[in-house]
C-alpha positions in Angstrom: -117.5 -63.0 130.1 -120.9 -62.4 129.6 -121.7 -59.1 128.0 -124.1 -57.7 130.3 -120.9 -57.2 132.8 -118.5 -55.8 130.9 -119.8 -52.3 131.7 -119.3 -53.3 135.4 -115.8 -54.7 134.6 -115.1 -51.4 133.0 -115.6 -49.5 135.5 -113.8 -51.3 138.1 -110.9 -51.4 136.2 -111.4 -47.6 135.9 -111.7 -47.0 139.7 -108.4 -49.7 140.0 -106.7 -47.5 137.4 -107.6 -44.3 139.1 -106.3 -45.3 142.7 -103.4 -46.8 141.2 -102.4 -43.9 139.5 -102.2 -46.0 136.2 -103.8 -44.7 133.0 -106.0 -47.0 131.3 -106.2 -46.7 127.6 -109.9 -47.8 126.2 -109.9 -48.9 122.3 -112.6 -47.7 120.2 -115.2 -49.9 119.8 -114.6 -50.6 116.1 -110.8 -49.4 116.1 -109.5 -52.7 113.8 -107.4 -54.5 115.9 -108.0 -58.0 114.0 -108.1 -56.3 110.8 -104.6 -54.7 110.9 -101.3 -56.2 110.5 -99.1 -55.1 113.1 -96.3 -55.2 111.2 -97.1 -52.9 107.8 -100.7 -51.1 109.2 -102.0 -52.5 106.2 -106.0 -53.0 107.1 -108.1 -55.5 105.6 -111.1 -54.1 104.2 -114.4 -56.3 102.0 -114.3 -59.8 101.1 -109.8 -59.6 102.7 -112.0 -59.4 106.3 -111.5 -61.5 108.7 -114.7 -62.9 110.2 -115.5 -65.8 112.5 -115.5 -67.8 110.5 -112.7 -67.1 108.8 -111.9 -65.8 105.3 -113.6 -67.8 102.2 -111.8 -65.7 99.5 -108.3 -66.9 101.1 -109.5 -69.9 103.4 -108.0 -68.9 106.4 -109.7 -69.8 109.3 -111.3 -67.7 112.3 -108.2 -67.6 114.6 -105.5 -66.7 111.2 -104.2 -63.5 110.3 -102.5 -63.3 106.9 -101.4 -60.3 105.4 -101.4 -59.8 102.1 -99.8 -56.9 101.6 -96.5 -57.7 99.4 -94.2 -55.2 100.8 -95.0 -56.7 104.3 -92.6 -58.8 106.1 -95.3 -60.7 107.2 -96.5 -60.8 103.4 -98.2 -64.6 103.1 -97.1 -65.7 106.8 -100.3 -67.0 108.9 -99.9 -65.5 112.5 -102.1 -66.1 115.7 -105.0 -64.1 115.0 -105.3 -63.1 118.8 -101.7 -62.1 118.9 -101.9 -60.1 116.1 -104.6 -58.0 117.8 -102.9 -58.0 121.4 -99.6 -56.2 119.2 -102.0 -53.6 117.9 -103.9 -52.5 121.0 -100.6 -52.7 122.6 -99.5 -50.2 120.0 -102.4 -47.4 121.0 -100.8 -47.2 124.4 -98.0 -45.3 122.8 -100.1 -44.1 119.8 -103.2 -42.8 120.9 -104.0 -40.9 117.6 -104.8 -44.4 115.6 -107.9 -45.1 118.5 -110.4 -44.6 116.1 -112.6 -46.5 113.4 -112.1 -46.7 110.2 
């Protein structure tokens, strides 16, 4: 979607919301939804970033999550990046608190 409409998509999602009697939950704009494991929390912060092109220090690429926290479940496993983002904006709905940057 090109970025010039997503302030348009916005709000008719809004107005959709609004006459649907539906709340709509909005991330923040730099709330860390590909940097946090959904699992543990744990965020990735420095040269443990993801970016898009991946992560040099471990060689993951673009679309990888990998947490490295030890005491993680998911401690070494490489899940859909996407996914792992989807679980943790899923999460706000429940937790608003956590919608913020870090």
């Amino acid at each position: 979607m090109h970025r010039a409409l997503f302030g348009r998509f916005r709000s008719y999602l809004e107005y959709k919301c609004k006459s649907a009697g539906v709340k709509l939950v909005i991330a923040n704009r730099f709330y860390p939804s590909t940097q946090r494991c959904a699992v543990c929390g744990n965020i990735k912060k420095d040269d443990e970033k993801i970016t898009l092109s991946g992560n040099k220090k471990h060689g993951t690429k673009h679309n990888e999550y990998v947490c490295y926290n030890k005491k993680c479940p998911n401690y070494g496993k490489v899940v859909d990046r996407d996914m792992n983002a989807m679980m943790n904006l899923t999460f706000l709905i429940d937790h608003p608190r956590y919608n913020k940057a870090l």
